[in-house]
Backbone as CSV, one residue per row, in Angstrom:
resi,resn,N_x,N_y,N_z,CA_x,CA_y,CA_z,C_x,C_y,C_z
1,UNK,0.846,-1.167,0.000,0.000,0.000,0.000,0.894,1.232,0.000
2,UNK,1.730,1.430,-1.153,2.550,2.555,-1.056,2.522,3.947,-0.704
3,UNK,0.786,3.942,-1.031,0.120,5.380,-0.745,0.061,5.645,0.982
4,UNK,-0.113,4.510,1.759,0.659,5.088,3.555,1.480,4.000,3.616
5,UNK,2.618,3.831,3.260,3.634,3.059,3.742,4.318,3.868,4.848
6,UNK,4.433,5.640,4.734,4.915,6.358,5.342,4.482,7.233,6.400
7,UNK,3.130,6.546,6.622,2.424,6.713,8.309,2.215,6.006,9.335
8,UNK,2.329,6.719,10.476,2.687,6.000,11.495,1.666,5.278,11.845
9,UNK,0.540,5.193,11.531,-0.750,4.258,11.783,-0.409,3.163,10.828
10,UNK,-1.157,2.051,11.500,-1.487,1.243,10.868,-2.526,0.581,9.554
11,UNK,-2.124,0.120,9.084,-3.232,0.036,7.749,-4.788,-0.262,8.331
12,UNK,-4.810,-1.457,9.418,-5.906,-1.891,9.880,-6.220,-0.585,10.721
13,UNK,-5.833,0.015,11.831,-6.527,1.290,12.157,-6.618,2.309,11.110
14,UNK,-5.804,2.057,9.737,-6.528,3.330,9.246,-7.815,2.795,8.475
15,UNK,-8.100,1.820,8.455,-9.298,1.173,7.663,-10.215,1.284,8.719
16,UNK,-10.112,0.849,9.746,-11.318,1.175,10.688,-11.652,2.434,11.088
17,UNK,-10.859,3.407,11.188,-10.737,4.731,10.950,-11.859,5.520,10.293
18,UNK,-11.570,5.138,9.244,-12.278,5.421,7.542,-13.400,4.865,7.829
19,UNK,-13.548,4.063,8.539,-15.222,2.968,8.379,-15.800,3.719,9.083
20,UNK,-15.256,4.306,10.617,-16.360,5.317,11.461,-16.221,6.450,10.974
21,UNK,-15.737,6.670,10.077,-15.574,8.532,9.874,-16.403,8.293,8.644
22,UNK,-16.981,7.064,7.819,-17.684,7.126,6.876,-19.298,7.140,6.986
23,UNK,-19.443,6.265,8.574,-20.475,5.883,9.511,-21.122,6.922,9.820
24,UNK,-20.049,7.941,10.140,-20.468,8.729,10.826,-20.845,10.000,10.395
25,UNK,-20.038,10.329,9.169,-20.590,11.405,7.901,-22.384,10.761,7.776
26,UNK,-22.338,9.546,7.698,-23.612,9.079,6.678,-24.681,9.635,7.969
27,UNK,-24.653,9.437,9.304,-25.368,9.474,10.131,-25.730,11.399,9.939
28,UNK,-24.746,12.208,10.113,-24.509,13.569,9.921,-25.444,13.919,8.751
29,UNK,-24.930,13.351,7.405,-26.074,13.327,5.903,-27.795,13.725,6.144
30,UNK,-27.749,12.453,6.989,-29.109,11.541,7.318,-29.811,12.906,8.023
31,UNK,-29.268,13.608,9.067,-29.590,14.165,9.973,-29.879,15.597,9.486
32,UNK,-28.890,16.339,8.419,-29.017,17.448,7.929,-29.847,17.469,6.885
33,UNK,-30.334,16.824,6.064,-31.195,16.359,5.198,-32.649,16.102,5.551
34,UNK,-32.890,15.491,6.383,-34.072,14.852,7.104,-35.287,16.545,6.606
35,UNK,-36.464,16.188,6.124,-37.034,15.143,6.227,-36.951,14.326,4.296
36,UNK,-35.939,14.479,4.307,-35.844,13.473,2.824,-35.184,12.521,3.614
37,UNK,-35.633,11.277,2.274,-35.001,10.070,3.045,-34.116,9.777,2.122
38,UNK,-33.120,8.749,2.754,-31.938,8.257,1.353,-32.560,7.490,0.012
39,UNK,-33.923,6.886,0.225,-34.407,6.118,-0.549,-35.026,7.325,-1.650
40,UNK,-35.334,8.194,-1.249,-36.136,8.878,-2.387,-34.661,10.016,-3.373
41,UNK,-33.418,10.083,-2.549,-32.421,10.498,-3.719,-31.944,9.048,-4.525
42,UNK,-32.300,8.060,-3.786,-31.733,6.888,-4.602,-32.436,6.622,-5.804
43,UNK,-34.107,7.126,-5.667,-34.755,7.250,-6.345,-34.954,8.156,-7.717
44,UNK,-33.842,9.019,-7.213,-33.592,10.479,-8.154,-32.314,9.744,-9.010
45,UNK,-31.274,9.283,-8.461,-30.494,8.744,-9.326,-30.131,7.814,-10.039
46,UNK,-31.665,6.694,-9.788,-31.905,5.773,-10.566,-33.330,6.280,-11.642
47,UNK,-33.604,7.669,-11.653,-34.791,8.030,-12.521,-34.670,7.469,-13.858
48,UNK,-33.369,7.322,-14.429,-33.383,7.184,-15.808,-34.030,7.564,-16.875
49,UNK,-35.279,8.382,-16.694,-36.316,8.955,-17.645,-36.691,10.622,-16.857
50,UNK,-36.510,11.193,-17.721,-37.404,12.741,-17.680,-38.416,12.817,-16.638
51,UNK,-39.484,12.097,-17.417,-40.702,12.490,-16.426,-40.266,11.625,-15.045
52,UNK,-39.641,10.667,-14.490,-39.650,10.395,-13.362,-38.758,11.615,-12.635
53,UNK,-37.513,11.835,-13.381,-37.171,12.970,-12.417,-37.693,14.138,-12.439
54,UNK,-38.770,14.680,-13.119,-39.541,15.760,-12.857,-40.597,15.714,-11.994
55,UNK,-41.433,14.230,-11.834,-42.389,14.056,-10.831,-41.589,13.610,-9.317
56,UNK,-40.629,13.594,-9.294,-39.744,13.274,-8.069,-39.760,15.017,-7.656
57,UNK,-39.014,16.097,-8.560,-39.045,17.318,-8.543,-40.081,17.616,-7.973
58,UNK,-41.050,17.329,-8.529,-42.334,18.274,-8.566,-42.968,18.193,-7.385
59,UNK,-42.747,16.809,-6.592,-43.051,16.357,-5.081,-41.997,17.388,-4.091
60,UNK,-40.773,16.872,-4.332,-40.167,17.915,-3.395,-40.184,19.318,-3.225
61,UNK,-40.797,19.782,-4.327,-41.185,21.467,-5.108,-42.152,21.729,-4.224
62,UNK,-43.041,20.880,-3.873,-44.715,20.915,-3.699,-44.101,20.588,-1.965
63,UNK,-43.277,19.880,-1.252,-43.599,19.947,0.141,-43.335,21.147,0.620
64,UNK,-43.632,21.319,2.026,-43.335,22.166,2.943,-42.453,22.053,4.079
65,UNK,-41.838,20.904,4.434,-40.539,20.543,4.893,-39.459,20.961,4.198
66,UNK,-39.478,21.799,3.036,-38.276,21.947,1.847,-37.340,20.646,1.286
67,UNK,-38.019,19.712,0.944,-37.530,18.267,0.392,-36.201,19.032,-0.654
68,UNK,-37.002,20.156,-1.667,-36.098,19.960,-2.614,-35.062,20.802,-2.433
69,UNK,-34.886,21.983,-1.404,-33.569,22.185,-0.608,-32.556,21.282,-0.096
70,UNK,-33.285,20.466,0.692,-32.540,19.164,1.141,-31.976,18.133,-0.034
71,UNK,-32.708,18.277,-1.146,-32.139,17.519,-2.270,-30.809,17.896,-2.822
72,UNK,-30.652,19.300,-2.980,-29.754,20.139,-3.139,-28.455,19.642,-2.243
73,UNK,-28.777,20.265,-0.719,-27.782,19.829,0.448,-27.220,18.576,0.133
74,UNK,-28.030,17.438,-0.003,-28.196,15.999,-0.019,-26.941,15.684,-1.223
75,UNK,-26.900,16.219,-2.409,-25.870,16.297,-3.119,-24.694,16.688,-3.076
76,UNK,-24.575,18.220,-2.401,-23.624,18.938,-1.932,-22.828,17.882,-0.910
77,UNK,-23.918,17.571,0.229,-22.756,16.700,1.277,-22.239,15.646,0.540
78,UNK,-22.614,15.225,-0.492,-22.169,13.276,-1.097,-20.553,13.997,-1.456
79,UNK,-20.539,14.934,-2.267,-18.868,15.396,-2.866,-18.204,15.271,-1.560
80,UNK,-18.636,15.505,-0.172,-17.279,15.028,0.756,-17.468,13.866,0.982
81,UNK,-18.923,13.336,1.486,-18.642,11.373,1.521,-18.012,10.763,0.608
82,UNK,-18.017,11.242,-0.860,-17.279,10.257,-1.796,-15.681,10.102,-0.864
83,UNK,-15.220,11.146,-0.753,-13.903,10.966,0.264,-13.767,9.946,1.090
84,UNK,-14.775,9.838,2.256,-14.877,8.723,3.367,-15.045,7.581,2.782
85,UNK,-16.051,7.217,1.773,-16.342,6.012,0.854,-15.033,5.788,0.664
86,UNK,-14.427,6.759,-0.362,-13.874,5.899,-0.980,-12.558,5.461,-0.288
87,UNK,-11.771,6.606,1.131,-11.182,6.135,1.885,-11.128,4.312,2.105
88,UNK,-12.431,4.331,2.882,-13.007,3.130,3.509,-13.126,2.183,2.558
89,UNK,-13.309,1.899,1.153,-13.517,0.714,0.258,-11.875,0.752,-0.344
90,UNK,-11.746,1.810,-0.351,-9.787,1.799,-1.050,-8.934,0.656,0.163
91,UNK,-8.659,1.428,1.052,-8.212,0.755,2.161,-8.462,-0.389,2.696
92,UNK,-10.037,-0.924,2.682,-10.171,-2.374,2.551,-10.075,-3.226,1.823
93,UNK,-10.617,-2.998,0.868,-9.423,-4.191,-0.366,-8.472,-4.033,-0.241
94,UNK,-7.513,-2.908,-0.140,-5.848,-3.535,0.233,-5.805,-4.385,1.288
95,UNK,-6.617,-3.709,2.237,-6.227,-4.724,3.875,-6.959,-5.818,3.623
96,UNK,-7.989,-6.452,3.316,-8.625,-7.637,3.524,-7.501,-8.670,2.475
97,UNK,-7.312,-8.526,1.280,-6.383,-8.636,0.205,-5.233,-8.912,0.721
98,UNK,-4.395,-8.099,1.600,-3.123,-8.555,2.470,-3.687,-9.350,4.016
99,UNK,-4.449,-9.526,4.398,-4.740,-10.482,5.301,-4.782,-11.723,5.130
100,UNK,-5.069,-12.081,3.855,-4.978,-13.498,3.571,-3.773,-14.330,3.927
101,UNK,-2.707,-13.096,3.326,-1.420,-13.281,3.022,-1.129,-14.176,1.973
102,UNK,-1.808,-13.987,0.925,-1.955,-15.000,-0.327,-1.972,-13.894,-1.392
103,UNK,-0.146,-13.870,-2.069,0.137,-12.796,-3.003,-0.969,-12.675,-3.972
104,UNK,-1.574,-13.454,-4.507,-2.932,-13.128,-5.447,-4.041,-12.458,-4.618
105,UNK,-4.564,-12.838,-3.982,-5.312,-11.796,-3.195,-4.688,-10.317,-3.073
106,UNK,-3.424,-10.163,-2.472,-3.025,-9.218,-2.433,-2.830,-8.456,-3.804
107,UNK,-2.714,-9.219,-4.938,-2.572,-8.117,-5.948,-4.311,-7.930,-6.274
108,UNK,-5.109,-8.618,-6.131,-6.231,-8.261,-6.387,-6.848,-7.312,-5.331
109,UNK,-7.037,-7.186,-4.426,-6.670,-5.847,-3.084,-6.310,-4.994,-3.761
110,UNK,-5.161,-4.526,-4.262,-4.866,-3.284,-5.428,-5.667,-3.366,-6.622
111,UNK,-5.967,-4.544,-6.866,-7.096,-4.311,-8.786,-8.497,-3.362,-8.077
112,UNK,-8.862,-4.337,-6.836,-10.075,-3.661,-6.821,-9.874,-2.223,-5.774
113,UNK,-9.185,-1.989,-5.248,-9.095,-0.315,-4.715,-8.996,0.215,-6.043
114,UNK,-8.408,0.539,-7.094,-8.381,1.219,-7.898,-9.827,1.392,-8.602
115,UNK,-10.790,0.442,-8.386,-11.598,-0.082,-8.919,-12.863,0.800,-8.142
116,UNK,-12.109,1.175,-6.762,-13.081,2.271,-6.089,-12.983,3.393,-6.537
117,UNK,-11.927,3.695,-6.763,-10.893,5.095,-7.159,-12.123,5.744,-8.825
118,UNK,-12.413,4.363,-9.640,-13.184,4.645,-10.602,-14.120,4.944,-9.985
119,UNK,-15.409,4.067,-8.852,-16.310,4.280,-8.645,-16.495,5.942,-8.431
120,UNK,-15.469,6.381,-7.400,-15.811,7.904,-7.054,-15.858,8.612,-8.289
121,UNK,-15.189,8.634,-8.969,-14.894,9.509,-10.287,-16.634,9.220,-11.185
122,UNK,-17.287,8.399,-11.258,-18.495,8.262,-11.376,-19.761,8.976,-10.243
123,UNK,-19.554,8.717,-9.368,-19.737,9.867,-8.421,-19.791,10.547,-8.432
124,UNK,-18.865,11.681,-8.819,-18.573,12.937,-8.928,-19.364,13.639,-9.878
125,UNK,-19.518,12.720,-11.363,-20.330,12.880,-12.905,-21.685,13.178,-12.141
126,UNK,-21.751,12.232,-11.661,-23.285,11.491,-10.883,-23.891,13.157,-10.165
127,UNK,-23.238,13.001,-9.461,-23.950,14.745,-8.833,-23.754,15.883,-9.563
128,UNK,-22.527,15.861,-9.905,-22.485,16.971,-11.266,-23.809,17.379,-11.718
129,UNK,-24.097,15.972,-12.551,-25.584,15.684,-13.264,-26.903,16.072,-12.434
130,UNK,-26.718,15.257,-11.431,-27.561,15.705,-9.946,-27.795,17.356,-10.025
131,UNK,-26.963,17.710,-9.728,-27.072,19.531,-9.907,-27.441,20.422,-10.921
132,UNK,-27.117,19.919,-12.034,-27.782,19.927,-12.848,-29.494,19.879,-13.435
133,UNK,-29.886,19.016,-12.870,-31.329,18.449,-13.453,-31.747,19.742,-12.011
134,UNK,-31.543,19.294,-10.582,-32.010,20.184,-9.240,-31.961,21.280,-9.824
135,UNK,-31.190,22.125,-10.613,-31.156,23.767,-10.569,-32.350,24.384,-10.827
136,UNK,-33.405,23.544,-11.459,-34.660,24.284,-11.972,-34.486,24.476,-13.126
137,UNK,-33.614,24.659,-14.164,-33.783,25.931,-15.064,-34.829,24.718,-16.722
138,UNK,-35.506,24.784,-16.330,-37.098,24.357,-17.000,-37.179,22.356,-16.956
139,UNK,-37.395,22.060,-17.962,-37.607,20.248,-17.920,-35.750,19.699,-17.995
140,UNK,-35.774,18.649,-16.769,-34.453,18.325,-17.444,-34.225,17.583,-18.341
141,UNK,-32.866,17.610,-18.921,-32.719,17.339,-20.065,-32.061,15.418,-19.995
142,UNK,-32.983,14.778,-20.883,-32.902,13.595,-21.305,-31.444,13.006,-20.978
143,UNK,-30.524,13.431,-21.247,-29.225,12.941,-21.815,-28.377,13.298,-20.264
144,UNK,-29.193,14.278,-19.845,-28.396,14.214,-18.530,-28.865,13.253,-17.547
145,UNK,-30.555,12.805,-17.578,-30.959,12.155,-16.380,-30.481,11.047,-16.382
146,UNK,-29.742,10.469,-18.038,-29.828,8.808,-18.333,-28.110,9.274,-17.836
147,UNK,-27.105,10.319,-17.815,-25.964,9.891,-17.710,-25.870,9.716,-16.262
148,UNK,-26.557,11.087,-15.373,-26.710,10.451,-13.732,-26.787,8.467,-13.639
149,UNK,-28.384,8.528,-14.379,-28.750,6.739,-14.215,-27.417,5.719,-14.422
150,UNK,-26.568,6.207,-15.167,-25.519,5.129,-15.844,-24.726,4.908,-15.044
151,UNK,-23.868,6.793,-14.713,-22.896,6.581,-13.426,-23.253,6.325,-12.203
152,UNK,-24.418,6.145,-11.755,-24.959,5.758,-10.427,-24.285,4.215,-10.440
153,UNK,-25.229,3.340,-12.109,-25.209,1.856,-11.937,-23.599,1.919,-11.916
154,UNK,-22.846,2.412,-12.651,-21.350,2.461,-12.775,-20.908,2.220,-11.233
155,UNK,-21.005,2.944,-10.526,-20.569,3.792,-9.103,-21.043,2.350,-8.080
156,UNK,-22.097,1.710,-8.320,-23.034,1.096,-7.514,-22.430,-0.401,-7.699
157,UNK,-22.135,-0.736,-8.967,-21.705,-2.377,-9.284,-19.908,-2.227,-9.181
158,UNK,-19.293,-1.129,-8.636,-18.271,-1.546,-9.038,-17.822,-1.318,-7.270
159,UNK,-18.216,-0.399,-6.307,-18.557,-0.549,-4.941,-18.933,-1.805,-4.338
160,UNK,-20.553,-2.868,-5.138,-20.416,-3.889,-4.852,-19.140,-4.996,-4.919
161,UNK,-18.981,-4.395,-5.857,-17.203,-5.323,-6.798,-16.214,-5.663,-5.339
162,UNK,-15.990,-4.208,-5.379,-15.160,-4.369,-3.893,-15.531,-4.285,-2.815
163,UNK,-16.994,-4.430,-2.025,-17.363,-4.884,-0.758,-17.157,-6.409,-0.952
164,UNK,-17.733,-6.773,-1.909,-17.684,-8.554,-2.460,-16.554,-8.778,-2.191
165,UNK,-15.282,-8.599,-2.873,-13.830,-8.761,-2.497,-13.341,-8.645,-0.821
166,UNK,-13.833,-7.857,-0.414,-13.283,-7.603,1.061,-13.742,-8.647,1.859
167,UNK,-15.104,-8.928,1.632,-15.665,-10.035,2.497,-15.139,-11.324,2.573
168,UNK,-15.191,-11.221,0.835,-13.815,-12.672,0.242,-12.835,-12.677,1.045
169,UNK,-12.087,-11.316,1.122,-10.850,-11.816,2.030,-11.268,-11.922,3.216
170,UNK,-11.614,-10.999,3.918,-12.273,-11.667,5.309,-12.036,-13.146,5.502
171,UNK,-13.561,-13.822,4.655,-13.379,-15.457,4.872,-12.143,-15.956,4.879
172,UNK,-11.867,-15.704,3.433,-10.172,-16.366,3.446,-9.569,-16.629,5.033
173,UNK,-9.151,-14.846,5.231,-8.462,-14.844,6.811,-9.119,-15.828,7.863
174,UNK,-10.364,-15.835,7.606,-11.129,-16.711,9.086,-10.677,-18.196,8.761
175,UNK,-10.588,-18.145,7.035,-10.270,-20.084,7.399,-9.048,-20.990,6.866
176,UNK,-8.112,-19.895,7.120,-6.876,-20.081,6.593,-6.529,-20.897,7.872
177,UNK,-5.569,-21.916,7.546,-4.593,-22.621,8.608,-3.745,-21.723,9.175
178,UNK,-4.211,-22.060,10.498,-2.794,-21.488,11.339,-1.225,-21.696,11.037
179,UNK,-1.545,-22.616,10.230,0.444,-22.743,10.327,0.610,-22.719,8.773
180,UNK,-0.338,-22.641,7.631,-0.197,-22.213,6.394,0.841,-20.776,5.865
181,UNK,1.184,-20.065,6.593,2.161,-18.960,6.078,3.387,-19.705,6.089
């Protein structure tokens, strides 16, 4: 993990690190946002069609809790969670990947952190787009709602990619022989 070879923490505390500081942004999200829920932006960035993200709009337009302020916020805060995310999924595929202590794992630990490194960068498109369609300025436009929809699935299967991997190593570690190194 060349990127902290040269800190004084440890890889495993800085992965657990990253896991509560990611925990704990999401809880913060949850809280400044409220009364939107995570399910109804999940809902915004899987619209894939016009009229769903305009009748999603048009609901949060229409409450009186200010949904579609919070939609706004709700985007704004994700550009720093992508940070904690991707901290926390980078860092665990390396570490679960070197826990095995099985050099293929470990080079796959580096395939799939990098593999997060893409996810965020989809992310980033993702709200871009997000901000975009939110600004108001009349119907949004087709080509943007389907590129949000794409980089979401982008962002979403390749996150699964490497939670899947980490868990992999996990097991590995739990049922490796003790005297196998």
């Amino acid at each position: 993990m060349a990127l902290f070879t040269n800190l004084f923490i440890s890889r495993r505390r800085l992965f657990l690190i990253s896991g509560v500081a990611m925990l704990g942004f999401m809880l913060l999200m949850r809280l400044l946002t409220e009364p939107l829920t995570p399910g109804e932006i999940l809902s915004f960035e899987m619209a894939k069609e016009t009229a769903v993200a305009s009748h999603l709009m048009a609901e949060w337009s229409a409450d009186p809790g200010g949904k579609m302020d919070k939609a706004v916020l709700s985007v704004l805060l994700d550009f720093v969670f992508i940070i904690f995310y991707t901290l926390f999924f980078y860092l665990g595929a390396r570490f679960m990947g070197g826990l095995s202590g099985n050099p293929v794992m470990e080079k796959a630990g580096r395939f799939f952190s990098w593999l997060v490194v893409a996810a965020s960068f989809c992310d980033v498109i993702e709200n871009i787009c997000m901000l975009r369609i939110l600004s108001g300025e009349g119907e949004p436009i087709s080509w943007v709602v389907h590129l949000t929809y794409d980089m979401a699935i982008i962002k979403f299967s390749l996150l699964m990619i490497a939670a899947f991997f980490m868990v992999i190593g996990f097991l590995v570690w739990l049922v490796k022989s003790p005297g196998s190194e």
